[in-house]
C-alpha positions in Angstrom: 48.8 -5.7 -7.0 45.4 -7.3 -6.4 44.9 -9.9 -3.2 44.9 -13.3 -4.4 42.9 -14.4 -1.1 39.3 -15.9 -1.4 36.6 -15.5 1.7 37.7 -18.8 3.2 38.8 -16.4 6.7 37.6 -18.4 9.7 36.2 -15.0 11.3 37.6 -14.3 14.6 34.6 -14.8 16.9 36.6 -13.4 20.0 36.8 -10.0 18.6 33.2 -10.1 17.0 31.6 -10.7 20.9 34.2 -8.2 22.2 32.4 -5.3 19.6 29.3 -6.8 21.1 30.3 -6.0 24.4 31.7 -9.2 25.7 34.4 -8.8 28.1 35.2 -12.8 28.7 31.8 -13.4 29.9 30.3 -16.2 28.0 27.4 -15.2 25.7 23.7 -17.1 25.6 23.1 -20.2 23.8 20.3 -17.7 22.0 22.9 -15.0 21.5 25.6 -17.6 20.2 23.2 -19.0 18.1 22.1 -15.7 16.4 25.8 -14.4 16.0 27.0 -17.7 14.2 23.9 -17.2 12.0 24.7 -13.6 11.1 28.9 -14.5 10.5 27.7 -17.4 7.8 25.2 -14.5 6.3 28.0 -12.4 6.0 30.7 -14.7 4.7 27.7 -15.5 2.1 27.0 -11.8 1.2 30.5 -10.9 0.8 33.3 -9.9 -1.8 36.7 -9.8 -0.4 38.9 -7.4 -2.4 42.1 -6.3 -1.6 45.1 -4.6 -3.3 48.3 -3.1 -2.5 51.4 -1.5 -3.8 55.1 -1.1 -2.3 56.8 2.9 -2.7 59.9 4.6 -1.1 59.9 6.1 2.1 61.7 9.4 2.5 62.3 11.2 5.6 62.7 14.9 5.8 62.3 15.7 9.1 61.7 13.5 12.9 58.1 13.3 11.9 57.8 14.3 8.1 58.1 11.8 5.6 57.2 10.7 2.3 55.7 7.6 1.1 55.7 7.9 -2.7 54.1 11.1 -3.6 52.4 11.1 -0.1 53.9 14.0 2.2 52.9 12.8 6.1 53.2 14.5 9.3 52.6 11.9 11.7 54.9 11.7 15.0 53.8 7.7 15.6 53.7 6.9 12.1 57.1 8.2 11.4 58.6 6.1 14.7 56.9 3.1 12.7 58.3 3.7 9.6 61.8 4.4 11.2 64.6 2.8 9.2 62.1 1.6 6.4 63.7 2.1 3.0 59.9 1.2 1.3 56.6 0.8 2.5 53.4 -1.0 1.4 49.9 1.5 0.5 47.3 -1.2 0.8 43.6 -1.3 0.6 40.9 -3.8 1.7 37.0 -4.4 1.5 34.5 -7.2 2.3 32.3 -5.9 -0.4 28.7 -4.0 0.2 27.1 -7.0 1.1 27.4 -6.1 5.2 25.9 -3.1 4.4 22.7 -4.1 2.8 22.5 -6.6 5.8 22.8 -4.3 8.0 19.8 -1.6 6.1 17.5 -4.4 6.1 18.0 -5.6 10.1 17.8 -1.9 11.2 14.6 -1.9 10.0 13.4 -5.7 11.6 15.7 -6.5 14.2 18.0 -4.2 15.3 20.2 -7.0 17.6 21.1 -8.9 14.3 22.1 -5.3 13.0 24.0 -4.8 15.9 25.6 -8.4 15.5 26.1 -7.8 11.6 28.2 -4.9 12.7 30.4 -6.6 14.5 30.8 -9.3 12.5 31.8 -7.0 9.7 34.1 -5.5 11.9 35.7 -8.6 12.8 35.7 -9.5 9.4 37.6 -6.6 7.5 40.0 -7.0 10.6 40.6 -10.8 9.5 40.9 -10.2 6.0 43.3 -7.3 6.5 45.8 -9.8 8.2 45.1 -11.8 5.4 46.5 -9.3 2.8 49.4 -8.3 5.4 50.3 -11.9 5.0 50.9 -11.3 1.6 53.1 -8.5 1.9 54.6 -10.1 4.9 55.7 -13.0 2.2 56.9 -11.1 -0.2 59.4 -9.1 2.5 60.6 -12.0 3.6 61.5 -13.0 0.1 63.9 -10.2 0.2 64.9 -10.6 3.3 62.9 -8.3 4.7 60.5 -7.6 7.7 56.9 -5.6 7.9 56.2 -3.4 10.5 52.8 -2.8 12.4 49.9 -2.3 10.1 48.8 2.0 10.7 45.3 3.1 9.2 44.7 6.5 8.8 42.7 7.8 11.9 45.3 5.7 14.4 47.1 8.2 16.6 48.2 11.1 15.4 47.9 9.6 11.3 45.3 12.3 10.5 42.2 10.4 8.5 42.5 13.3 6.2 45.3 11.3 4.8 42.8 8.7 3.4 42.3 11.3 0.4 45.9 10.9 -1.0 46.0 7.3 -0.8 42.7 7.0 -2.7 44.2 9.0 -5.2 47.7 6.7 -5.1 45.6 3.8 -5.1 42.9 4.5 -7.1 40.5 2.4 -4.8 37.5 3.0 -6.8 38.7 1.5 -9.7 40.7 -1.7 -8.5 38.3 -2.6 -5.4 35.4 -0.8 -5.8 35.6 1.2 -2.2 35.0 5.0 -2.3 35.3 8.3 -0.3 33.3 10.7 0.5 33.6 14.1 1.4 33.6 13.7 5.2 35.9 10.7 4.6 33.6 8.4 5.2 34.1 4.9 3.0 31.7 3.0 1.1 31.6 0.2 1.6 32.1 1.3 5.3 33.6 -1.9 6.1 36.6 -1.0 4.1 40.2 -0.4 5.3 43.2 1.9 4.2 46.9 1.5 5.7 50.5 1.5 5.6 52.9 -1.0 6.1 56.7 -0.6 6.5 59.3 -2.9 5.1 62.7 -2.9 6.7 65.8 -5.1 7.4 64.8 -5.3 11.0 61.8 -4.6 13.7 60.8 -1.4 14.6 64.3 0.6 16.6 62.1 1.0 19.7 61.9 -2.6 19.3 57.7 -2.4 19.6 57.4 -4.8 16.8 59.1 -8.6 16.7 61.2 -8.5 13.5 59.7 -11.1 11.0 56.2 -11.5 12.6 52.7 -10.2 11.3 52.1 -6.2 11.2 48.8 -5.4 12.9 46.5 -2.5 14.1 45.1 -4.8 17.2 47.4 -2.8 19.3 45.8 -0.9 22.0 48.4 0.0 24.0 50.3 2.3 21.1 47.1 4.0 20.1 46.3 7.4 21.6 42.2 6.8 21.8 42.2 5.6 25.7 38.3 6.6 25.9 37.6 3.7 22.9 34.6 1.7 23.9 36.8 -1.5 22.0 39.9 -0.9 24.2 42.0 -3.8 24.9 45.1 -3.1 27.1 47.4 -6.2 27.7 
């Protein structure tokens, strides 16, 4: 299923000066100045497309599961999906817009490159909410309730897994994002994840049953050297 959502995302400016480096200092009328320019030159430049699609989860094992004819081996992913009869494969891109932005300022001003970077990061961040929203809606529909967003690459969900749900997806095709060998994906502001759908939050009770599923949680991820780390 395709993402019915347009680019009107107010882009979160918090996060985009925290990937600058902001950590609650406030930034220069010259730097605020040059990073609103940059967010509406990416809003302009950019393509939101999204799609996702809901299969069964299987367990066969504490941390070996299935999600449709994906076979996982993920310890965190598999507390996550604990108790979730089906679970959401979803995709997401703002287009290759930030990308060309980001060639052309590397080679004439590498602090509005640095700024388009974080802006697309911000940005694919926002939008990926936006689709969760969407499958947030629909579980509820049914009663249901989505667990935490989990990308591919976020604790011990190898990013080797971003092969298979290509190949379930078929990202190329429906949003135009693909992978290359050394899994990196193009557009590179482009996202990949799962979401579980279950009658309640997650049993270790880390997610608040009927609320948004999100990767913006630090504190469950394993990376404790990330540069962006936020710990509440």
């Amino acid at each position: 299923m395709l993402s019915s959502l347009s680019k009107d995302i107010d882009i979160n400016r918090r996060e985009v000066y925290r990937y600058l480096g902001y950590k609650g200092e406030a930034p220069s009328d010259e730097v605020a100045t040059k990073v609103e320019a940059c967010i509406e030159a990416v809003k302009e430049a950019s393509e939101l497309r999204g799609m996702y699609e809901a299969y069964p989860v299987s367990f066969h094992g504490d941390d070996c599961f299935s999600v449709g004819d994906i076979i996982v081996k993920s310890s965190d992913l598999a507390r996550n999906l604990r108790g979730c009869m089906d679970a959401f494969v979803m995709g997401a891109t703002i287009g290759v817009g930030i990308d060309r932005l980001i060639a052309r300022a590397e080679i004439t001003d590498m602090a509005s490159a640095a700024i388009y970077q974080a802006v697309g990061a911000a940005y694919i961040e926002d939008y990926c909410d936006h689709v969760n929203d969407e499958i947030k809606a629909l579980a509820e529909k049914q009663g249901l309730v989505t667990r935490p967003r989990f990308s591919p690459g976020y604790g011990d969900f190898d990013l080797e897994y971003q092969r298979e749900i290509f190949n379930l997806l078929n990202l190329p095709k429906h949003v135009g994002v693909s992978l290359s060998e050394s899994l990196m994906m193009t557009p590179s502001k482009s996202v990949t994840a799962i979401i579980g759908v279950a009658s309640e939050g997650a049993p270790d009770g880390s997610h608040a049953a009927g609320t948004a599923a999100s990767t913006h949680n630090c504190n469950s991820c394993n990376m404790t050297n990330c540069p962006f780390r936020e710990v509440e």
